[in-house]
Backbone as a chain_set.jsonl record, in Angstrom:
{"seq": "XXXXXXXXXXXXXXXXXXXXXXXXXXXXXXXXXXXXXXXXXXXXXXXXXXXXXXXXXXXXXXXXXXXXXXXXXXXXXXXXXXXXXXXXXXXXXXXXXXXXXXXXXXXXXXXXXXXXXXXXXXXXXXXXXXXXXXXXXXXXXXXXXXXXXXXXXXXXXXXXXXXXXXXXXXXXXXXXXXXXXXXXXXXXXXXXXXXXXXXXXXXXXXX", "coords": {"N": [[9.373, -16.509, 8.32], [8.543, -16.691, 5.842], [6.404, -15.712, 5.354], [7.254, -12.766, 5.977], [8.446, -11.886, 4.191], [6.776, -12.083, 1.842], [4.605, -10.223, 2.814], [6.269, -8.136, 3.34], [6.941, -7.404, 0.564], [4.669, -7.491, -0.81], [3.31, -5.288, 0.501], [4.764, -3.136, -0.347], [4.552, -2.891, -2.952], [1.974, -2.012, -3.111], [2.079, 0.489, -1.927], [4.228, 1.76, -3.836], [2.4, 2.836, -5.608], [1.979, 5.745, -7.436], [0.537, 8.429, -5.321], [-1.457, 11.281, -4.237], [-0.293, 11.753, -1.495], [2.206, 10.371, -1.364], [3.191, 12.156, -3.73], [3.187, 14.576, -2.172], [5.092, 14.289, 0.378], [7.146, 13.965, -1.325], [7.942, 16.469, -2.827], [7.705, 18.309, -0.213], [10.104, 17.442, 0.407], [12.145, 17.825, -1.086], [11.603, 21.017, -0.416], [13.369, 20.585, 2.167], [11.764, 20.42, 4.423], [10.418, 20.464, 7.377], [11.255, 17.162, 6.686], [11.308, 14.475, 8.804], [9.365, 14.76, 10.373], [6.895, 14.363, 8.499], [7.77, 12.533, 7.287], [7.629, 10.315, 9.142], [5.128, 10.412, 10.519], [3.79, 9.62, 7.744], [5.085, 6.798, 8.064], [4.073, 5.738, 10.595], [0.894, 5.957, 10.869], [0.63, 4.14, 8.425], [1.81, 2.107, 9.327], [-0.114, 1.524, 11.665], [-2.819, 0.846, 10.617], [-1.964, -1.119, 8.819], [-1.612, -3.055, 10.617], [-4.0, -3.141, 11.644], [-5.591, -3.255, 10.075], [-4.634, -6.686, 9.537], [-4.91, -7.637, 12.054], [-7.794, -7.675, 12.637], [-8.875, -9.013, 11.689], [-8.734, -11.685, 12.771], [-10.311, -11.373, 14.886], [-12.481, -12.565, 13.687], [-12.423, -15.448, 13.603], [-14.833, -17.195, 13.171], [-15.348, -16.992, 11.038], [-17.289, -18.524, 8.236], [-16.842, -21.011, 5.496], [-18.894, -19.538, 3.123], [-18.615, -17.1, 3.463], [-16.387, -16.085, 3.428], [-15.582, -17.017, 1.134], [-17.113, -15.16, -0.082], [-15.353, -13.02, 0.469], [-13.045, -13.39, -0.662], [-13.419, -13.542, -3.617], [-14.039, -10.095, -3.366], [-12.069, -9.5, -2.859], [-10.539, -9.905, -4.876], [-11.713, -8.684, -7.516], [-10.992, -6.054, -6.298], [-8.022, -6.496, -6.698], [-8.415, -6.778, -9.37], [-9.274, -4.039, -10.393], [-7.27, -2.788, -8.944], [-4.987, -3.435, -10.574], [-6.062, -2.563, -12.698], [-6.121, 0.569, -12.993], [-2.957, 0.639, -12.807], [-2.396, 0.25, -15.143], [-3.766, 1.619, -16.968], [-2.212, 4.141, -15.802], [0.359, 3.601, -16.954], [1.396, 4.85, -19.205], [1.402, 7.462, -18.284], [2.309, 10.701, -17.178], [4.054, 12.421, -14.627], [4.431, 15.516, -12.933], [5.619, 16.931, -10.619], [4.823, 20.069, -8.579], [5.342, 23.263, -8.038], [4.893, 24.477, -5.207], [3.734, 26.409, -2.611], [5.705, 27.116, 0.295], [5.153, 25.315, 3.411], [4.634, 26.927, 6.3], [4.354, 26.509, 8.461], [4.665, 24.219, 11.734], [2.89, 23.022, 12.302], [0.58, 23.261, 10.366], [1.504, 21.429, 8.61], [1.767, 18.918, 10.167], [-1.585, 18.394, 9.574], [-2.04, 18.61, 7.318], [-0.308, 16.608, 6.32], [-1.533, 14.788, 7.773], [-4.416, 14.581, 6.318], [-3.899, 14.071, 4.219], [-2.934, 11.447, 4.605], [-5.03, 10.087, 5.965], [-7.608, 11.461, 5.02], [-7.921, 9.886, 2.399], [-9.147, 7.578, 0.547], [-8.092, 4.967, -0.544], [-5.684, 4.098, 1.132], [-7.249, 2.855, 3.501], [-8.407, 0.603, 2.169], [-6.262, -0.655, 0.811], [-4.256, -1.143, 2.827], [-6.299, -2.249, 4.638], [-8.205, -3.635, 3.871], [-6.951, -5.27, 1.62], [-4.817, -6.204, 2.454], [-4.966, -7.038, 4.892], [-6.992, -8.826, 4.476], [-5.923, -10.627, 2.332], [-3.927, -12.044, 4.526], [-5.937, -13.372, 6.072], [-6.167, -15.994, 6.607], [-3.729, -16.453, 8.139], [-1.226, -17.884, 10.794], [-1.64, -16.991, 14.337], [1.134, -15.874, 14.745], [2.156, -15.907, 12.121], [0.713, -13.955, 10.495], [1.614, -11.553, 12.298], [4.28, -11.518, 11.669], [3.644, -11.141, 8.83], [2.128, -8.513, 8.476], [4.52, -7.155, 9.878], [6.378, -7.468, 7.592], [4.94, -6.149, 6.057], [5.209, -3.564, 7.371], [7.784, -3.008, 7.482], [8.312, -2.464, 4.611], [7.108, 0.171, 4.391], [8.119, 2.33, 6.158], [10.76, 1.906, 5.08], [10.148, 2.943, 2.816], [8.55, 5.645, 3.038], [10.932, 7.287, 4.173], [12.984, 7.292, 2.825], [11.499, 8.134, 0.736], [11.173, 10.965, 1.518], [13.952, 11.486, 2.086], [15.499, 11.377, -0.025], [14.237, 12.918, -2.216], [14.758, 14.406, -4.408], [16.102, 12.835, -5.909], [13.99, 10.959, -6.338], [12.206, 12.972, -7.613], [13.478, 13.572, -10.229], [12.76, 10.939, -11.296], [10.272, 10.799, -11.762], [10.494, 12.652, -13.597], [10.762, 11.129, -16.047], [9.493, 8.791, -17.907], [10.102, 6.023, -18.669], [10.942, 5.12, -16.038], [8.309, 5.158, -14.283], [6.886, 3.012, -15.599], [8.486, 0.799, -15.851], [8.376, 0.372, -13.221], [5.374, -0.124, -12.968], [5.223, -2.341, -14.329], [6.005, -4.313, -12.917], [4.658, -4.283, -10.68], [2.098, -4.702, -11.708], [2.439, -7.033, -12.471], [3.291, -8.817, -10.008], [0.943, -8.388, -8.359], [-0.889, -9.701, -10.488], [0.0, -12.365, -9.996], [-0.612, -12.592, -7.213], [-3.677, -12.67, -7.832], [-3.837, -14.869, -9.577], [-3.299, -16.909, -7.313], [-5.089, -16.404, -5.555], [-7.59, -16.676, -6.653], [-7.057, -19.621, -7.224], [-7.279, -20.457, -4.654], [-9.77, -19.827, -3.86], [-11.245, -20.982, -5.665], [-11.354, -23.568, -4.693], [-12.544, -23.32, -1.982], [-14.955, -22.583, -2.978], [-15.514, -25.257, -3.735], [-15.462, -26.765, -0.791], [-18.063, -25.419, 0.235], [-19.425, -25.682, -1.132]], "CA": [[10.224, -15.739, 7.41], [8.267, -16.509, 4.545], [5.509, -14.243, 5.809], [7.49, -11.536, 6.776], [8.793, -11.31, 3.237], [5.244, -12.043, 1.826], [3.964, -8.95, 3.483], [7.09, -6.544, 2.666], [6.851, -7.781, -1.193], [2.522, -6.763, -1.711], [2.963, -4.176, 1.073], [5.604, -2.553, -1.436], [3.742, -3.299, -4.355], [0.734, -1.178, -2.635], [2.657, 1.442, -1.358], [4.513, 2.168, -4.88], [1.756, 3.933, -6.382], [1.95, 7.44, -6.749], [-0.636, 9.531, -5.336], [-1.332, 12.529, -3.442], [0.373, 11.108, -0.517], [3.587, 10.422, -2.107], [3.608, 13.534, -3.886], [3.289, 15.739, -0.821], [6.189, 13.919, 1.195], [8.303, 14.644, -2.227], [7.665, 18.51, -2.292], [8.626, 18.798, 1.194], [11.456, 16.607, 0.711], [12.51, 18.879, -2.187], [12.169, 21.493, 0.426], [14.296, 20.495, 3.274], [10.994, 21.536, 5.884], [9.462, 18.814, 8.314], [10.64, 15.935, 6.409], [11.451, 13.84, 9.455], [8.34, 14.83, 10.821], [5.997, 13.995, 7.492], [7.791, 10.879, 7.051], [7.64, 9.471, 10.633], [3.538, 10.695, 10.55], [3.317, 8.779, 7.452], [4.708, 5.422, 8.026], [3.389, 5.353, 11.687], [0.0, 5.932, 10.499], [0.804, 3.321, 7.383], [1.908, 0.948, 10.481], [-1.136, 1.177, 12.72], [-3.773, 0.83, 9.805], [-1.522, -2.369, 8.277], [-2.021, -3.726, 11.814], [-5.719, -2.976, 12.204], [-6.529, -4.783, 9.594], [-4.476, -7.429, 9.452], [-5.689, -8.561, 12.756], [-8.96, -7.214, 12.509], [-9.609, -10.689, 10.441], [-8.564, -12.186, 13.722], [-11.262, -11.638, 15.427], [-13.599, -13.477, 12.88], [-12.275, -16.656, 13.063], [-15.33, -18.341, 12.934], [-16.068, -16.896, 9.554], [-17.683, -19.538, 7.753], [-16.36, -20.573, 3.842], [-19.346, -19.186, 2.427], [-18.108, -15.96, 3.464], [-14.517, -16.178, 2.871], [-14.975, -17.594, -0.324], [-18.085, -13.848, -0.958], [-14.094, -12.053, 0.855], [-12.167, -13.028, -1.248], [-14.125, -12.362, -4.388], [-14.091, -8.694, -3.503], [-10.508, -9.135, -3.515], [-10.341, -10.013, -6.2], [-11.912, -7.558, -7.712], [-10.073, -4.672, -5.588], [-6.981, -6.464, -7.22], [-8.24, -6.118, -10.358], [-9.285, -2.868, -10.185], [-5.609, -1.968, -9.023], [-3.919, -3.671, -12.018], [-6.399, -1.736, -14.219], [-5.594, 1.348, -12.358], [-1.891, 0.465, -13.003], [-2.039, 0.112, -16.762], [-3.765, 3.304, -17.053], [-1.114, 4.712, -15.422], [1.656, 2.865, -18.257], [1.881, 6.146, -20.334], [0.812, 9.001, -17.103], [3.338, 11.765, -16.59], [3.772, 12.824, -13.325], [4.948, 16.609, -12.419], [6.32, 17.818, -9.478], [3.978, 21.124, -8.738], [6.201, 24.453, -7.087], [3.663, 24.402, -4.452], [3.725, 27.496, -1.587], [6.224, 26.847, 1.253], [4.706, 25.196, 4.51], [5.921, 28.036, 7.171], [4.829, 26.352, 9.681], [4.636, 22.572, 11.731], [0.972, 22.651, 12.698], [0.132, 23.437, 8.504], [2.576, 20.079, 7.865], [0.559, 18.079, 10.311], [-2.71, 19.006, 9.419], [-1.784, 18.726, 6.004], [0.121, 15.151, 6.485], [-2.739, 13.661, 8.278], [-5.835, 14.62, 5.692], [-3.466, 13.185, 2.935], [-2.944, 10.092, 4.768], [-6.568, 9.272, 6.355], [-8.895, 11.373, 3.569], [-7.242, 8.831, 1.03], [-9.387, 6.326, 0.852], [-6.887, 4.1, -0.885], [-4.835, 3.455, 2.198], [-8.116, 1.884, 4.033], [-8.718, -0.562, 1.016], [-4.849, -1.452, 0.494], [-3.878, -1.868, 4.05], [-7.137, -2.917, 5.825], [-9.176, -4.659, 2.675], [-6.649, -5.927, 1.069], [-3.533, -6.707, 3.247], [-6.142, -7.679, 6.082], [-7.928, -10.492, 3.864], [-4.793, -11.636, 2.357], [-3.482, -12.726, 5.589], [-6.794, -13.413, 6.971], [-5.797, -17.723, 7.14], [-2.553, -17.063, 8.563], [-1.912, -18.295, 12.028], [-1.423, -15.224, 14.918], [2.9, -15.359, 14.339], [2.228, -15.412, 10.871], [-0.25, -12.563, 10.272], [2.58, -10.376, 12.784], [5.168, -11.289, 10.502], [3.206, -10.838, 7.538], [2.146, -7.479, 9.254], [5.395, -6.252, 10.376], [7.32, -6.692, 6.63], [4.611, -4.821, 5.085], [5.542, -2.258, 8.124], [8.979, -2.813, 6.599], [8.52, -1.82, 3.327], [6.359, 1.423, 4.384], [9.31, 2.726, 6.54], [11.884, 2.443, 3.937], [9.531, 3.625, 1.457], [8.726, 6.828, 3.721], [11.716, 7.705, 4.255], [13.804, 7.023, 1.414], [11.227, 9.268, -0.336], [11.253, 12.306, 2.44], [15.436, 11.828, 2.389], [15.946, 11.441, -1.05], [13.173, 13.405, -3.048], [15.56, 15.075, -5.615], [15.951, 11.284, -6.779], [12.37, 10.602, -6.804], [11.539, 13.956, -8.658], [14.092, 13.099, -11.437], [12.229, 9.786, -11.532], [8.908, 10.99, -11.612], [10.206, 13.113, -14.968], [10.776, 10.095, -16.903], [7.992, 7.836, -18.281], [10.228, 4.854, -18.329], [10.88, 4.484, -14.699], [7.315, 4.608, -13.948], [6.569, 1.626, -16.546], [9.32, -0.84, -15.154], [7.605, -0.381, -11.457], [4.151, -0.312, -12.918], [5.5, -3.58, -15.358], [6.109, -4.779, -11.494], [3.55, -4.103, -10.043], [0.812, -5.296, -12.482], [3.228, -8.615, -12.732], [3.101, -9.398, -9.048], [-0.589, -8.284, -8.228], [-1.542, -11.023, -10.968], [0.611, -13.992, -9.112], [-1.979, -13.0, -6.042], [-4.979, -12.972, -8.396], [-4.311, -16.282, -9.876], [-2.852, -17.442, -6.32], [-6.104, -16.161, -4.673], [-8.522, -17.604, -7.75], [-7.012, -20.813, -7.347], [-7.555, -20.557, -3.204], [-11.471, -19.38, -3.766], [-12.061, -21.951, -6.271], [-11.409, -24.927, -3.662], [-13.087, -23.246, -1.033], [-16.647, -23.052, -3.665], [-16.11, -26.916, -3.814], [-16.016, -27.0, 0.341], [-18.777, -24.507, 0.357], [-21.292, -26.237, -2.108]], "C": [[9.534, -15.519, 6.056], [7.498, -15.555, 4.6], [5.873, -12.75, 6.146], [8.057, -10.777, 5.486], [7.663, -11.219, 1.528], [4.763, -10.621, 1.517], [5.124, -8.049, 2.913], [7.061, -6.544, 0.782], [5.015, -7.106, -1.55], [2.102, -5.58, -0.34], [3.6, -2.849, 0.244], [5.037, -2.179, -2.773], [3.005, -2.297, -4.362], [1.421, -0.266, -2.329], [3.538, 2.445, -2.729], [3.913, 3.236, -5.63], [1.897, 4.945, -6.088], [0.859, 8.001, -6.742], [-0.366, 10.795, -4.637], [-0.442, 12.815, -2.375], [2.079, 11.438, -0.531], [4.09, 12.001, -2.307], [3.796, 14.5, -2.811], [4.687, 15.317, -0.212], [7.356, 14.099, -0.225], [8.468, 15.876, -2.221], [7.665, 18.638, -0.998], [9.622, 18.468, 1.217], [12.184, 17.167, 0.424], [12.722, 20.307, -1.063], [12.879, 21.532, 1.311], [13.463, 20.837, 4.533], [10.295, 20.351, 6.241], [9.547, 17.926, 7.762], [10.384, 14.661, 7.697], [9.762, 13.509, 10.376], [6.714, 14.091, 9.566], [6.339, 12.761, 7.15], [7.292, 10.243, 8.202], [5.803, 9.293, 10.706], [3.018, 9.496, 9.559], [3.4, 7.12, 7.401], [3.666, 5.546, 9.291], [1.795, 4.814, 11.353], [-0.047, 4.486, 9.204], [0.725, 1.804, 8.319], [0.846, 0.304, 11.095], [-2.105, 0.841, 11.865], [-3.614, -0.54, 9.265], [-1.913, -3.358, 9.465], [-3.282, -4.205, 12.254], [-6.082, -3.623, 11.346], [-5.831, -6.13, 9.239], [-4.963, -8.805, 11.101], [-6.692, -8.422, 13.434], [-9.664, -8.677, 11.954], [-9.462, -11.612, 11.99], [-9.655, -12.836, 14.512], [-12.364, -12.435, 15.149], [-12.976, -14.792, 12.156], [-12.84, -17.747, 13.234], [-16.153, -18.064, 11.913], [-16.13, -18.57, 8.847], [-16.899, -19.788, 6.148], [-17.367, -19.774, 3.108], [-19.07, -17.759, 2.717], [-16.72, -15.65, 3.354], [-14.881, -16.432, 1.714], [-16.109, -16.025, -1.629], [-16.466, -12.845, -0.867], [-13.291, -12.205, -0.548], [-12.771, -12.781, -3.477], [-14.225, -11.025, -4.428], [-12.777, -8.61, -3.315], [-9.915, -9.423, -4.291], [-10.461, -9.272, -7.452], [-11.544, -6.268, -7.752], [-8.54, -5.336, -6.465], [-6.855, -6.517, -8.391], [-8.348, -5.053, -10.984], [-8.012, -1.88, -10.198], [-5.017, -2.081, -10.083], [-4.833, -2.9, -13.087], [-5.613, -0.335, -14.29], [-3.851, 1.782, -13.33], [-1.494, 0.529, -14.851], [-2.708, 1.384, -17.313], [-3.192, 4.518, -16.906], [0.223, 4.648, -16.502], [1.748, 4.318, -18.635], [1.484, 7.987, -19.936], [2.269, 9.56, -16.863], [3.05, 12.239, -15.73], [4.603, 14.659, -13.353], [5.046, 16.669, -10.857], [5.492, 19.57, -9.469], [5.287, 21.851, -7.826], [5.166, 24.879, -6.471], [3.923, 25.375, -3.058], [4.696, 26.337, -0.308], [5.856, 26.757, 2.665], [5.255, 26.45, 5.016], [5.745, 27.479, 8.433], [4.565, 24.553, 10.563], [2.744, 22.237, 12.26], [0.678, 22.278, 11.176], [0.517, 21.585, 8.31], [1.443, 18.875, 8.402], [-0.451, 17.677, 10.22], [-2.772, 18.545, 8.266], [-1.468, 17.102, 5.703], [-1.141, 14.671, 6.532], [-3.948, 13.819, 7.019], [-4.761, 13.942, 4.431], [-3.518, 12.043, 3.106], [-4.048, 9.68, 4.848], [-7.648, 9.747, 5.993], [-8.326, 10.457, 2.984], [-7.989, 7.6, 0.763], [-8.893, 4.69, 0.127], [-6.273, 3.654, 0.342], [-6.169, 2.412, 2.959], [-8.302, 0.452, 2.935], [-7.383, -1.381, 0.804], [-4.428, -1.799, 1.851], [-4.778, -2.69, 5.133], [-7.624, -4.113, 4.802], [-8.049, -6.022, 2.525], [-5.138, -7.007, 1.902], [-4.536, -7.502, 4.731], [-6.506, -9.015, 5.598], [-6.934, -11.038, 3.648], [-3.887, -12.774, 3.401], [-4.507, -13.239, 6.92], [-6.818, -15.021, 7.771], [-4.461, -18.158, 7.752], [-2.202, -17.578, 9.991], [-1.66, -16.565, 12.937], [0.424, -14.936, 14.54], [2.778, -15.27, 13.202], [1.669, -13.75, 10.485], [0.959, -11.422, 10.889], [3.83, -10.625, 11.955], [5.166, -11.023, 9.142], [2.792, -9.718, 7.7], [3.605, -6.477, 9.182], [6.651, -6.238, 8.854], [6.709, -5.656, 5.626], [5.109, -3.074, 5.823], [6.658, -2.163, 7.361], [9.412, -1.811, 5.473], [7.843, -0.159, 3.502], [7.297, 2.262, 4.618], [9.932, 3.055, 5.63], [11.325, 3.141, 2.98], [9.527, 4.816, 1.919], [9.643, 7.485, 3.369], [12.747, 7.513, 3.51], [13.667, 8.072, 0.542], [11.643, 10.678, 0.328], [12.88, 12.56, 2.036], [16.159, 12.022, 0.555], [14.381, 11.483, -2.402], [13.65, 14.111, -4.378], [15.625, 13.828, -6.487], [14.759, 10.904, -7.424], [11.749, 11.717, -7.893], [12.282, 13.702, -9.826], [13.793, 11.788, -12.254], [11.218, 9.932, -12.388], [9.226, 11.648, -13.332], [10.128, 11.891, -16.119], [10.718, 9.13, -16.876], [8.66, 6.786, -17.823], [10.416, 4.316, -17.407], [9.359, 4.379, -13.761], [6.68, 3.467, -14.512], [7.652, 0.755, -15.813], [8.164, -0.486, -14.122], [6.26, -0.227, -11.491], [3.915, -1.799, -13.725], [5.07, -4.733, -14.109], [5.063, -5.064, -10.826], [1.898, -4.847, -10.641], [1.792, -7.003, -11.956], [2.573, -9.31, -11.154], [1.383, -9.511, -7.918], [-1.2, -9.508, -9.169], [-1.175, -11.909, -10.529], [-0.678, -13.859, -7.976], [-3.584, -12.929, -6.82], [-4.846, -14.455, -8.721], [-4.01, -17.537, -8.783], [-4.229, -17.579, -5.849], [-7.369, -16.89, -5.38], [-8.297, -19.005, -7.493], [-7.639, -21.403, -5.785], [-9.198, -20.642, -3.405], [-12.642, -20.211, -4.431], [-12.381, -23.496, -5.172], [-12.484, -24.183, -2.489], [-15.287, -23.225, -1.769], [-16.616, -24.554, -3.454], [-15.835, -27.574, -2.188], [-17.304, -26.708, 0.524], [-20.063, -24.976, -0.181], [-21.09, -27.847, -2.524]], "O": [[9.746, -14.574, 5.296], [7.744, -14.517, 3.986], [5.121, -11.831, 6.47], [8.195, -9.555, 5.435], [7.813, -10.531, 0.518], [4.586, -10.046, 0.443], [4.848, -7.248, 2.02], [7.182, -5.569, 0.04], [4.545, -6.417, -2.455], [0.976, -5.112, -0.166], [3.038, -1.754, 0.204], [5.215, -1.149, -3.423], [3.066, -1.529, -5.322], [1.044, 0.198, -3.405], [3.512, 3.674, -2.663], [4.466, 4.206, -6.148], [1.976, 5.372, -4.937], [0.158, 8.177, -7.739], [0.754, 11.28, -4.48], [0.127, 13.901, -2.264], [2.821, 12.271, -0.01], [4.827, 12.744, -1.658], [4.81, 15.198, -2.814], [5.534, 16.198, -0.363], [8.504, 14.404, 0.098], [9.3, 16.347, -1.446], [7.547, 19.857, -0.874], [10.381, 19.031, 2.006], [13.122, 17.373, 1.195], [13.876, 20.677, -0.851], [13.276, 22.678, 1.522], [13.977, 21.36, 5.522], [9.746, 19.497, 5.545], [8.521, 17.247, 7.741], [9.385, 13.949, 7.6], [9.26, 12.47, 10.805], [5.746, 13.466, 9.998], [5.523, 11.924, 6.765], [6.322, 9.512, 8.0], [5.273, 8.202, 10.913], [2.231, 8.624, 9.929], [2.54, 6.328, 7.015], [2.465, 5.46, 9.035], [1.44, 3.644, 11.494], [-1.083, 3.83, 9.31], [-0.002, 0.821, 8.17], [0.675, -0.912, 11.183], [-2.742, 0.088, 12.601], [-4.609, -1.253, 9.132], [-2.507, -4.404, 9.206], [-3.61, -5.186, 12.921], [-6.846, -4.569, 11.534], [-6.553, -6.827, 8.526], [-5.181, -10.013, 11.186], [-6.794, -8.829, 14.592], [-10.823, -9.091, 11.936], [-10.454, -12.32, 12.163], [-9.935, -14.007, 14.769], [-13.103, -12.936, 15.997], [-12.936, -15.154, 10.98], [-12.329, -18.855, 13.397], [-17.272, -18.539, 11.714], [-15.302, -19.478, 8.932], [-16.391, -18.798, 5.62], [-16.794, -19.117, 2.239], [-19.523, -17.111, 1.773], [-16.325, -14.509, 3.116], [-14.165, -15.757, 0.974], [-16.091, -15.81, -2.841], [-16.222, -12.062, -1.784], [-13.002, -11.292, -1.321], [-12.384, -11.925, -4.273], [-14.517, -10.57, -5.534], [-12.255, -7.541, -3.632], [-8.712, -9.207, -4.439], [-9.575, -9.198, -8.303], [-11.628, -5.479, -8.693], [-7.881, -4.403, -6.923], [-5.745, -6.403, -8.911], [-7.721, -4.867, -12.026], [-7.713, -0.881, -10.852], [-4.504, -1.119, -10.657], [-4.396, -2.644, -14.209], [-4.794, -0.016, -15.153], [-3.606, 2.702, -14.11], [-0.462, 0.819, -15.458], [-2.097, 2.106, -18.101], [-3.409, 5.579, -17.49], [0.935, 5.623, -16.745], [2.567, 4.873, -17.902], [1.354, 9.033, -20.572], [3.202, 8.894, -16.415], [1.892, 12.645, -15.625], [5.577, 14.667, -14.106], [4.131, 16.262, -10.141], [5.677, 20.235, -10.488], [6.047, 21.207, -7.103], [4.422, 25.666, -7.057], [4.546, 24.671, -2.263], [4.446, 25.15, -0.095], [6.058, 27.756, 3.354], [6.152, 27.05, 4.423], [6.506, 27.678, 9.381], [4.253, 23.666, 9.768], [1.895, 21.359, 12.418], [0.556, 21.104, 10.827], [-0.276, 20.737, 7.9], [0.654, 18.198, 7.742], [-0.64, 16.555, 10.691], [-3.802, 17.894, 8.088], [-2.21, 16.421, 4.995], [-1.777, 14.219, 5.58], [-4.447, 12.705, 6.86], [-5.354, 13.13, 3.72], [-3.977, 11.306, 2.234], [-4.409, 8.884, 3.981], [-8.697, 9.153, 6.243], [-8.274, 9.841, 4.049], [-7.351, 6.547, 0.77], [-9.372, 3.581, 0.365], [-6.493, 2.455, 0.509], [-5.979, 1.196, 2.931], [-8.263, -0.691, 3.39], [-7.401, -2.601, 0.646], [-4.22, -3.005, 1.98], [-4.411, -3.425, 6.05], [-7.411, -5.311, 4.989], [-8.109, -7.166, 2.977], [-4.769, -8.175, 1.777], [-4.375, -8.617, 5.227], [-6.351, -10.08, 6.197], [-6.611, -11.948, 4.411], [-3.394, -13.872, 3.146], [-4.233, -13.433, 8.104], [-7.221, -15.302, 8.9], [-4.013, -19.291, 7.93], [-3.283, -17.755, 10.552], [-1.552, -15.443, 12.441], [0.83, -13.854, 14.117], [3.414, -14.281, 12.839], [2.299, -12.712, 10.281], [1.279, -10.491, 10.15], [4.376, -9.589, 11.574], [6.118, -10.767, 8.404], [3.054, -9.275, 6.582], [3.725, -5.395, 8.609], [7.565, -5.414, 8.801], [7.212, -4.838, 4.857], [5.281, -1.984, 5.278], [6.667, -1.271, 6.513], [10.25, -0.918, 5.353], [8.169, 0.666, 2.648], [7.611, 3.034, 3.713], [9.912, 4.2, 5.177], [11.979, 3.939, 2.309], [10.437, 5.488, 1.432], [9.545, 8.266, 2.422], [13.714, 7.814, 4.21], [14.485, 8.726, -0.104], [12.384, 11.446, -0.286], [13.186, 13.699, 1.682], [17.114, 12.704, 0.186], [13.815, 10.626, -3.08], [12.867, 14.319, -5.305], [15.236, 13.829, -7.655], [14.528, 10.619, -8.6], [10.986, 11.42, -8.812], [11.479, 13.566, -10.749], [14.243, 11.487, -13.36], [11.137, 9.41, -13.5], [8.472, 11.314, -14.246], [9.294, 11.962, -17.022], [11.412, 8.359, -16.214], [8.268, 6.31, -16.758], [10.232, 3.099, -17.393], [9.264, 3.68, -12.751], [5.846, 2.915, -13.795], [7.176, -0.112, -15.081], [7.078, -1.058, -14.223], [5.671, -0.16, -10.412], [2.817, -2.351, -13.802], [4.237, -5.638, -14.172], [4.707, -6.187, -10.469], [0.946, -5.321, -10.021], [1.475, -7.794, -11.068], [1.631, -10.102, -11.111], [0.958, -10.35, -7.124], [-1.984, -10.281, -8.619], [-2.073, -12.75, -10.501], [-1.54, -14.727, -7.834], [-4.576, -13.191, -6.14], [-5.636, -15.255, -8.218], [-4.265, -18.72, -9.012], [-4.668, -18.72, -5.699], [-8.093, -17.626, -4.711], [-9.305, -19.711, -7.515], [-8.28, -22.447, -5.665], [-9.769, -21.663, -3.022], [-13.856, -20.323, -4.258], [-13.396, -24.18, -5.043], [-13.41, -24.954, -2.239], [-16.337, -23.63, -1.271], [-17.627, -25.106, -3.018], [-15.943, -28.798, -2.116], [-17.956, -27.638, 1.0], [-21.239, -24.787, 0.13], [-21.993, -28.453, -3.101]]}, "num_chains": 1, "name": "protein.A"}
């Protein structure tokens, strides 16, 4: 249980940001045209990628510490990177673009998919980083730490696709992107100084 709420809490976290992604599944949402279809595309895809790398680590479980302890250093890194990211963001206005009306469901898919898997954000947040994080858990853990980040993708999806008039009224004003970037920095540092404290014991196995 703890894992399953683990994973939907820093799959959430990751999934929050707004990018290209986001934006697109709002401007369709806003339209009323393939959301069911642009949401469903993007958790699925959000699903199978959270999966792949979370037990992608699986397979290398006779990584040694001196390589777990070079892993998680670069996630460390990648998570500070994000929280810089994130505070750069503190005082970013977002628009809503009036962007030409799909006409048709090939365009949507076509369109979906190069947002989701050009991005190379989603490989780094769901394989890098959600992958390593749960790279010491046992196999029921990792699928429950797995399946609440699926959790949070879902609702996130489709929350945004169904209710994009919400999200665009969001998106106008600053201060609701500062609370969930306040958030977001906040809980990304608990796994930096969680993961620092993990990486330091494993240098004093290691050497």
């Amino acid at each position: 249980m703890e894992n399953l709420i683990f994973g939907f809490l820093t799959g959430g976290s990751l999934i929050l940001a707004l990018g290209p992604q986001n934006i697109y599944v709002i401007e369709q949402g806003l339209k009323k045209k393939f959301v069911f279809t642009i949401t469903t595309i993007c958790a699925a895809s959000d699903i199978l990628l959270i999966y792949l790398g979370v037990f992608i680590y699986h397979i290398f479980d006779f990584i040694s510490y001196k390589i777990e302890f070079f892993l998680n250093i670069i996630l460390i890194l990648f998570l500070l990177r994000f929280i810089y990211e994130k505070i750069q963001d503190y005082k970013k206005k977002y628009n809503i673009k009036n962007l030409r009306k799909s006409q048709n469901l090939k365009d949507v898919i076509f369109k979906t998919l190069g947002f989701t898997y050009l991005n190379p954000h989603v490989y780094s947040d769901t394989i890098f980083i959600l992958g390593n994080l749960s790279k010491n858990f046992e196999l029921v853990g990792k699928f429950y730490f797995a399946l609440g980040a699926s959790f949070a993708s879902i609702i996130f999806f489709f929350f945004l696709g169904y209710m994009s008039s919400l999200f665009a009224n969001f998106i106008k004003k600053q201060k609701t992107w500062q609370y969930i970037n306040i958030f977001i920095i906040g809980f990304m540092t608990i796994l930096i100084i969680y993961i620092t404290n993990y990486t330091f014991n494993l240098f004093l196995l290691s050497y």
